[in-house]
C-alpha positions as CSV (number, residue, x, y, z in Angstrom):
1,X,37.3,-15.5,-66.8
2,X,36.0,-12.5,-68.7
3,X,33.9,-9.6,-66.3
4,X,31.2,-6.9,-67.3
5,X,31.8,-4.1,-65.2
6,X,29.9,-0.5,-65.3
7,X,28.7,2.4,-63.1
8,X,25.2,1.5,-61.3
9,X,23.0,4.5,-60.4
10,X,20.1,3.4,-58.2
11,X,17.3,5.0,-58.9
12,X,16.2,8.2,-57.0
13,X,13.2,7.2,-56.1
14,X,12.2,4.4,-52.9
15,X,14.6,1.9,-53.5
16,X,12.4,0.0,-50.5
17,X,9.9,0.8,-48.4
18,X,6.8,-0.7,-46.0
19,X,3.6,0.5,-44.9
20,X,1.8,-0.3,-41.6
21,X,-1.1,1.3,-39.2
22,X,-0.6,0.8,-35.7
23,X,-3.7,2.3,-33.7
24,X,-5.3,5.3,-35.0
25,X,-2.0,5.9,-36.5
26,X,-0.7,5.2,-40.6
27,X,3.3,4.9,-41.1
28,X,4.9,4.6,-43.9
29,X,9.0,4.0,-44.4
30,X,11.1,4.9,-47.5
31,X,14.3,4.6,-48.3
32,X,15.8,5.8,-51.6
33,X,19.6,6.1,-52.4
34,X,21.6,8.9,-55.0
35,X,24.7,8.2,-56.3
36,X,26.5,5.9,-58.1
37,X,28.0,2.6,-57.3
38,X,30.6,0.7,-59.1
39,X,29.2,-3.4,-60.4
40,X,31.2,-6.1,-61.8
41,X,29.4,-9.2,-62.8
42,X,31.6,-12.7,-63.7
43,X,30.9,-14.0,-65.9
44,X,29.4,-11.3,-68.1
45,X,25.6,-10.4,-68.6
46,X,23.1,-8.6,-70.1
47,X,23.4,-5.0,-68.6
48,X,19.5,-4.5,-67.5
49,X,19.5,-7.9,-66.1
50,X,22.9,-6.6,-63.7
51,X,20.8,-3.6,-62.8
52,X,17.6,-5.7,-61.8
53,X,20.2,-7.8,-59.8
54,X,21.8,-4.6,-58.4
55,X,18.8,-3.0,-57.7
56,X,17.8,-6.6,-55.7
57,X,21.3,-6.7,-54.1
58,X,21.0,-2.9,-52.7
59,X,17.6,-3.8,-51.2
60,X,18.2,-6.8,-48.9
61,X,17.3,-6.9,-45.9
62,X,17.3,-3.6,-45.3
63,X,15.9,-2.8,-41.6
64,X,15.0,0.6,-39.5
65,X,14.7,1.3,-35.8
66,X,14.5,4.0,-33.9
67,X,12.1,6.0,-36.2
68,X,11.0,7.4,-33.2
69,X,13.9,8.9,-32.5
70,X,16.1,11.5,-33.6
71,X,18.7,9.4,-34.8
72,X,17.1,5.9,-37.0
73,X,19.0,3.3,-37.3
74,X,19.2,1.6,-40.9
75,X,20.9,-1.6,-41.4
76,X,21.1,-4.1,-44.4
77,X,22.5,-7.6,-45.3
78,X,24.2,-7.4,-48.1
79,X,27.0,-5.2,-46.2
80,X,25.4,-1.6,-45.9
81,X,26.9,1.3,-43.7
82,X,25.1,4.0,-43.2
83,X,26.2,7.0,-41.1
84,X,23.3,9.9,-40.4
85,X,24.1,12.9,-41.2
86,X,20.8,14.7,-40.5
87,X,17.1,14.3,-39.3
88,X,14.7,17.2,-40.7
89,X,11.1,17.2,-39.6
90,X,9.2,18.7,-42.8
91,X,5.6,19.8,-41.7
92,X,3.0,18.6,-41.5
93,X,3.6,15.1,-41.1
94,X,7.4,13.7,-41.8
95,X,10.7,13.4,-40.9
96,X,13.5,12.8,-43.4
97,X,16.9,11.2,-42.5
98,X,19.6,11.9,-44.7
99,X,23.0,10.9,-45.0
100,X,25.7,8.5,-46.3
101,X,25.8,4.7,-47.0
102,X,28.8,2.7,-47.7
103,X,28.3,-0.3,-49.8
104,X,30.5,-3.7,-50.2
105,X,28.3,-6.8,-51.7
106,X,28.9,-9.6,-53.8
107,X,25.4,-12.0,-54.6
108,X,25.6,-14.4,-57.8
109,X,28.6,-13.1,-59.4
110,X,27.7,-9.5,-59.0
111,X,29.6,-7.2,-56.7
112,X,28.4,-3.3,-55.8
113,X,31.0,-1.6,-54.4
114,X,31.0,2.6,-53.3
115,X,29.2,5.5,-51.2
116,X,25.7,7.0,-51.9
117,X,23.8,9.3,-50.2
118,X,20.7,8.1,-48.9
119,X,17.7,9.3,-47.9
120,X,14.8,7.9,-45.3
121,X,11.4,9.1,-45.1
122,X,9.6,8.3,-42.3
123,X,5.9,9.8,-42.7
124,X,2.9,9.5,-40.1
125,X,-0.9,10.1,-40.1
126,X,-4.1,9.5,-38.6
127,X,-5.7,6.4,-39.9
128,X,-9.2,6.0,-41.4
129,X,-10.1,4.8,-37.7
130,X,-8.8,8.1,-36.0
131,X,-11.8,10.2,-37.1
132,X,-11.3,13.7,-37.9
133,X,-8.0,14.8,-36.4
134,X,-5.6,18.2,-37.8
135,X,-2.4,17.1,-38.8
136,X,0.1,18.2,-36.2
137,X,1.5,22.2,-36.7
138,X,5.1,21.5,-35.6
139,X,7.6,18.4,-34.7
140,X,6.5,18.2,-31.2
141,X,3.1,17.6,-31.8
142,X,4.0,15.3,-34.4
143,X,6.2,13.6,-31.5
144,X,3.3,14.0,-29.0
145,X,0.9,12.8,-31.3
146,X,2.4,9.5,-32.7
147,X,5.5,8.9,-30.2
148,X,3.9,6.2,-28.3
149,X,2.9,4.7,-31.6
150,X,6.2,4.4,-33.3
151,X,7.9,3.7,-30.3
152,X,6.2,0.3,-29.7
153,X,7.8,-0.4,-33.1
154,X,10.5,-2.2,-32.3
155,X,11.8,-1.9,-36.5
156,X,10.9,-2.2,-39.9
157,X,11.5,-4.8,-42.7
158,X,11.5,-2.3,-45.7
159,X,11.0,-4.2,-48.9
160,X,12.1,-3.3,-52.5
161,X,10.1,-1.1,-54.0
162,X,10.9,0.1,-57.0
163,X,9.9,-0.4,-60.7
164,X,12.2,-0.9,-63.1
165,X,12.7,0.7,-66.7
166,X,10.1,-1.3,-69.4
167,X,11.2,-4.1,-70.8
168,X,13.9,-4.9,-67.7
169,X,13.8,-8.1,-66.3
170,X,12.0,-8.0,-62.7
């Protein structure tokens, strides 16, 4: 049986993300990936329709806890590893997780197989609803300010989120 194998770089924008308001407080989660993976479809394909399938493979069921928390936890199904390497609060009103993911899944034919680096954005604001309120000055009053919101988030179904070059297959 004859394969169609090639290098798959995931785009470097949000690969997934979600969006939610809790309170008087807006969230939003996104998670993008740089790198490249190796893909190997059997039997062969066309090679956007292996990158829409890629890019579908790399963003299932991809979860995050702990985004109250200095160290977020960021799991997926299709077979994702991801190790932290840093946590960087960025004024005035996110934090951004970086580090590595591992990655060893097979869906339809198609296997993805390699490391990226990854990167998780985790951004907070006052709602419509909160009125006029400044944005917080430093990463304790960001904690201080919306702790108590995205702690009661027990985690995060991100969803894929990305669009793909014109003319590829969704």
């Amino acid at each position: 049986m004859h394969a169609s194998a090639f290098r798959y770089r995931p785009p470097v924008y949000p690969v997934a993300a979600a969006a939610l308001e809790i309170g008087k407080v807006a969230i939003s989660v996104r998670l993008s990936f740089d790198g490249a993976l190796y893909a190997c479809r059997r039997p062969p394909g066309v090679v956007e329709r292996m990158e829409a399938d890629a890019l579908d493979l790399l963003s299932k069921g991809l979860f995050v806890s702990g985004i109250d928390t200095p160290v977020a936890t960021v799991t997926g199904a299709a077979g994702h590893r991801f190790i932290q390497e840093s946590a960087v609060f960025e004024p005035p009103d996110r934090w951004i997780y970086r580090g590595l993911c591992g990655i060893g899944a097979s869906r339809n034919g198609l296997t993805l197989t390699g490391m990226v680096g990854y990167r998780l954005e985790v951004r907070a604001g006052w709602a419509r609803r909160a009125g006029e309120c400044g944005p917080p000055a430093s990463a304790a009053e960001w904690c201080e300010f919306f702790g108590a919101q995205l702690a009661s988030i027990g985690g995060v179904v991100l969803r894929r989120s990305s669009v793909l070059s014109p003319g590829t297959p969704p």
